[in-house]
C-alpha positions as CSV (number, residue, x, y, z in Angstrom):
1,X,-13.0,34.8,69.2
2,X,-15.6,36.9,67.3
3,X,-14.3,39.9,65.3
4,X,-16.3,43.3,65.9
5,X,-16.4,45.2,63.5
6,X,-18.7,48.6,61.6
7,X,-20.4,45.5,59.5
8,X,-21.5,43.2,62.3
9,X,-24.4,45.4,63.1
10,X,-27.8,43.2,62.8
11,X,-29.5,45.7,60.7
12,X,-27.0,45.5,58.4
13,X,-28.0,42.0,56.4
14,X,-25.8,40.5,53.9
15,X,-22.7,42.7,54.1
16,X,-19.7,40.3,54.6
17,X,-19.0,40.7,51.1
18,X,-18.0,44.6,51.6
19,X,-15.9,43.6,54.5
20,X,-13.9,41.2,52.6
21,X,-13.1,43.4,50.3
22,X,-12.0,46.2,52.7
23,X,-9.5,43.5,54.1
24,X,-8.3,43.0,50.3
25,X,-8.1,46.7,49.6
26,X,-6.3,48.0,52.8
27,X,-3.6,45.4,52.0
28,X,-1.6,48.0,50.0
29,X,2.1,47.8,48.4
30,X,4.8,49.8,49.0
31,X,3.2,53.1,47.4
32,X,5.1,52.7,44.0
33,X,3.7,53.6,41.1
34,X,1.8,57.2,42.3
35,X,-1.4,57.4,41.5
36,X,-4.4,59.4,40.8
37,X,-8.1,59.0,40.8
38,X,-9.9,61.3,39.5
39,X,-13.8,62.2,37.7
40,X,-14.0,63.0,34.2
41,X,-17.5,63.9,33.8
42,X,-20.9,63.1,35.5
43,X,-23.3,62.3,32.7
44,X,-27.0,61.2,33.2
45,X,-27.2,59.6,30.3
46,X,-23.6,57.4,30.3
47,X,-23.0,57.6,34.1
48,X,-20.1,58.8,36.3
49,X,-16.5,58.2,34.1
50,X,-13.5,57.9,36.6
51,X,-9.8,57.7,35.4
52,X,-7.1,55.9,37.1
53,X,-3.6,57.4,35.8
54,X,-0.7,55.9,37.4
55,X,3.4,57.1,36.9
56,X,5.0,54.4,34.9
57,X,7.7,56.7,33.6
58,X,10.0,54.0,31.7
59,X,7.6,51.5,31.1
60,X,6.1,50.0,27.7
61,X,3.3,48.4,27.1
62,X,4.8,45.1,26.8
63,X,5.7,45.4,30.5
64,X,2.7,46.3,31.9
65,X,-0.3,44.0,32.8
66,X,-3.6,44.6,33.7
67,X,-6.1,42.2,34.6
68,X,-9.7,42.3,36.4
69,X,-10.5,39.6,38.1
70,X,-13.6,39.0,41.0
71,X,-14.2,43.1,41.0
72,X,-10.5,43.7,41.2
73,X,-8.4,45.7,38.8
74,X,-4.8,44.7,39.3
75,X,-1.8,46.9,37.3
76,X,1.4,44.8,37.3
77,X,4.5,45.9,36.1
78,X,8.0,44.5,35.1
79,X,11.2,45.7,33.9
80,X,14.1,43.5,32.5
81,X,17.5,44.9,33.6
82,X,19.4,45.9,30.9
83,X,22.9,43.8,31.3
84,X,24.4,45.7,28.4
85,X,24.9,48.8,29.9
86,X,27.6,49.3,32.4
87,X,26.2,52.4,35.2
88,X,28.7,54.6,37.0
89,X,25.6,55.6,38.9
90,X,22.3,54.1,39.3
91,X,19.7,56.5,40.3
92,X,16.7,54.9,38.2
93,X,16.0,51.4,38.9
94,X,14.4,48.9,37.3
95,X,11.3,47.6,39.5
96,X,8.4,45.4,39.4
97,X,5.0,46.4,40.9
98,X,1.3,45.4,41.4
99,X,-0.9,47.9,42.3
100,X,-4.5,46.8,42.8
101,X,-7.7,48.6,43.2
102,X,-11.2,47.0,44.0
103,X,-14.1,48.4,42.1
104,X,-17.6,48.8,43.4
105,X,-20.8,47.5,41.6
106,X,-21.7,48.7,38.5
107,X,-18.4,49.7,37.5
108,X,-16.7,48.9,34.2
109,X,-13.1,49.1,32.8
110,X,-13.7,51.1,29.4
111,X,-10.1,51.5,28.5
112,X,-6.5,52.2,29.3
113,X,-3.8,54.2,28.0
114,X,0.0,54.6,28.0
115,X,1.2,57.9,27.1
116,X,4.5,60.2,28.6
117,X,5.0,57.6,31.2
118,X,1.4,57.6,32.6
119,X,-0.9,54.9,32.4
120,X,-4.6,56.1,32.3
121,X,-7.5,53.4,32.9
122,X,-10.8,54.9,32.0
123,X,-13.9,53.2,34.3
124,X,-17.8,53.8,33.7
125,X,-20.0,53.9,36.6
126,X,-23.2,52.5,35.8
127,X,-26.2,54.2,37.3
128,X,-28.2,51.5,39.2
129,X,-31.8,51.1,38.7
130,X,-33.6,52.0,41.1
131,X,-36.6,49.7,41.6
132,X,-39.4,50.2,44.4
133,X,-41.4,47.1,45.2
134,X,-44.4,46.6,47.3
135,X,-44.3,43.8,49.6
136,X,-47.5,42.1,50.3
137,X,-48.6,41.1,53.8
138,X,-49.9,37.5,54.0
139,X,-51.9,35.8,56.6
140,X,-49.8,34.1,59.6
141,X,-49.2,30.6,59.3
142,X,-49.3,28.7,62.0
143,X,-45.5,27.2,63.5
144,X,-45.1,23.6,64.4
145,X,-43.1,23.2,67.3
146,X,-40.9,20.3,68.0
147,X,-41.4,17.8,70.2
């Protein structure tokens, strides 16, 4: 059976890569750590910078990860439970995460930060060349058919 979907349009050439990775990004966690995403500053010389600024109240840097791999940032954390203290209540626990966020063309990881229990990843949006090309019209060549 033959999926339908927004993409499958005929006009729309060469787009199975962007619904791949809508299938990757809609496959979301449990919504731990809160996030935000927000725009620093629009810049037409250095492009469009975006921050990423998770919670990771209790956190260090030793147990937080973050890779990029195939145009996808991944955030991973992990916590050790500490056996030497003995809880009457346990309110706060200990969790491990992976948050994961797939990034469009053109944009860069510049940096990330761990300060007060947030995590701040800096990207850089690239602004695309835009190129205009003129396409020459040839003569028709004439189509063997098969026998």
């Amino acid at each position: 059976m033959t999926r339908v979907t927004a993409l499958s349009n005929p006009l729309l050439l060469g787009f199975e890569e962007i619904e791949r990775l809508v299938d990757r990004a809609t496959k979301g966690g449990d919504g731990y750590p809160p996030y935000n995403i927000e725009r620093i500053v629009k810049d037409d010389e250095s492009g469009e910078l975006l921050r990423i600024t998770l919670a990771v109240a209790g956190f260090t840097r030793d147990d937080l990860e973050i890779t990029l791999e195939d145009k996808q940032l991944t955030v991973r954390g992990k916590q050790q439970d500490d056996k030497a203290r003995d809880y009457l209540y346990r309110g706060i626990a200990s969790r491990q995460f992976s948050r994961t966020f797939v990034l469009a063309d053109g944009i860069e990881v510049k940096s990330a930060e761990l300060a007060n229990g947030l995590l701040a990843v800096d990207l850089q949006r690239l602004e695309p060349q835009r190129l205009v090309r003129r396409i020459e019209i040839g003569a028709a060549k004439p189509v063997k058919s098969r026998p």
